[in-house]
C-alpha positions in Angstrom: -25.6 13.6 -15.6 -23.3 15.5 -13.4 -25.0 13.9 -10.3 -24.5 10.5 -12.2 -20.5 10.9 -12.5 -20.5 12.4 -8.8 -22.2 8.7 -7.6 -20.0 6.5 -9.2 -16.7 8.5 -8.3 -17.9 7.9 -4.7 -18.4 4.6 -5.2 -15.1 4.0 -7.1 -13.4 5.6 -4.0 -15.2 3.5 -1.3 -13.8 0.3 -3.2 -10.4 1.8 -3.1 -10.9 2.1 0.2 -11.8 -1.2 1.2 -9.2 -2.8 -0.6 -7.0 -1.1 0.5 -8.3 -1.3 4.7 -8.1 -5.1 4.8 -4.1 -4.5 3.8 -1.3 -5.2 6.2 1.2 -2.3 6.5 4.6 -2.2 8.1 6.8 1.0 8.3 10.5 0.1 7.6 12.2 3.0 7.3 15.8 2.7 5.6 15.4 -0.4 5.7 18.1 -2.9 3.0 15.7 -5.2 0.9 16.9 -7.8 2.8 15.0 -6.6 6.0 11.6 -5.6 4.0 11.4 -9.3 3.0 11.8 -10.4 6.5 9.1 -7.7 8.0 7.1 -9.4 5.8 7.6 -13.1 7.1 4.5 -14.7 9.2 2.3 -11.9 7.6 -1.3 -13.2 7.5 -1.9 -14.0 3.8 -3.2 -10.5 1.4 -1.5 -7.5 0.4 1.0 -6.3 2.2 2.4 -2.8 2.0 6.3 -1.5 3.1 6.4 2.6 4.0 9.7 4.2 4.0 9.2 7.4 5.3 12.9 8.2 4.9 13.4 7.1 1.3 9.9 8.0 0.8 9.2 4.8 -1.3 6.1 2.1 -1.7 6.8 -1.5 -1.9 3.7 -3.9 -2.0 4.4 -7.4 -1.4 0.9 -10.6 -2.0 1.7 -13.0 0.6 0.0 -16.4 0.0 -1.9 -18.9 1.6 1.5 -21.1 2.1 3.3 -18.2 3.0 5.1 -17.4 -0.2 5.9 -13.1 -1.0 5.0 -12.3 -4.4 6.6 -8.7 -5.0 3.9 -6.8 -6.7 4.2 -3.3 -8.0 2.3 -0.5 -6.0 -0.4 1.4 -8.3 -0.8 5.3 -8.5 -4.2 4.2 -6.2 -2.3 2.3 -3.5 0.3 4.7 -3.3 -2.4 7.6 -3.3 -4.2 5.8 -0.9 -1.2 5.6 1.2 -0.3 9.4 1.0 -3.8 10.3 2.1 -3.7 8.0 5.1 -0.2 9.2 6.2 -1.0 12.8 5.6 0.0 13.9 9.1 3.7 12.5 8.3 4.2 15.5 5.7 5.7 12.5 4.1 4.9 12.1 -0.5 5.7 8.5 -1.1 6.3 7.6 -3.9 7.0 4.2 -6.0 9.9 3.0 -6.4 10.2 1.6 -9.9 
């Protein structure tokens, strides 16, 4: 049984994962809302993801196939996913809302 769990947590976390690879993301740090939405602009369409490293916040954005930015909120597994990748930044981000 224990073996059983220890598979599908692997395989839960290598979804996460691959979500999560095929994501844009753009490091704006203190950046005004007004220049996250335009770090954003001519984004190939997906998830995008804005890191402040000096605010230590999360935004994710969707952009579309016409180029319209949905502002989505950031899960607890994004924003996990985010502080393992940026480990070496000594950085916790965290979610804004």
């Amino acid at each position: 049984m224990k073996s059983l769990s220890y598979k599908v947590s692997i395989l839960a976390a290598s979804v996460l994962m691959a979500a999560n690879a095929s994501a844009m993301i753009i490091e704006c740090n203190d950046c005004s809302p007004e220049q996250r939405l335009s770090s954003i602009n001519n984004q190939v369409s997906g998830p995008v993801f804005v890191v402040d490293f000096v605010n230590k916040t999360v935004d994710k954005y969707q952009v579309t196939e016409d180029g319209k930015t949905q502002v989505l909120d950031p899960t607890k597994a994004d924003v996990s996913q985010l502080n393992q990748q940026f480990a070496h930044r000594k950085t916790h981000l965290r979610d804004p809302k």
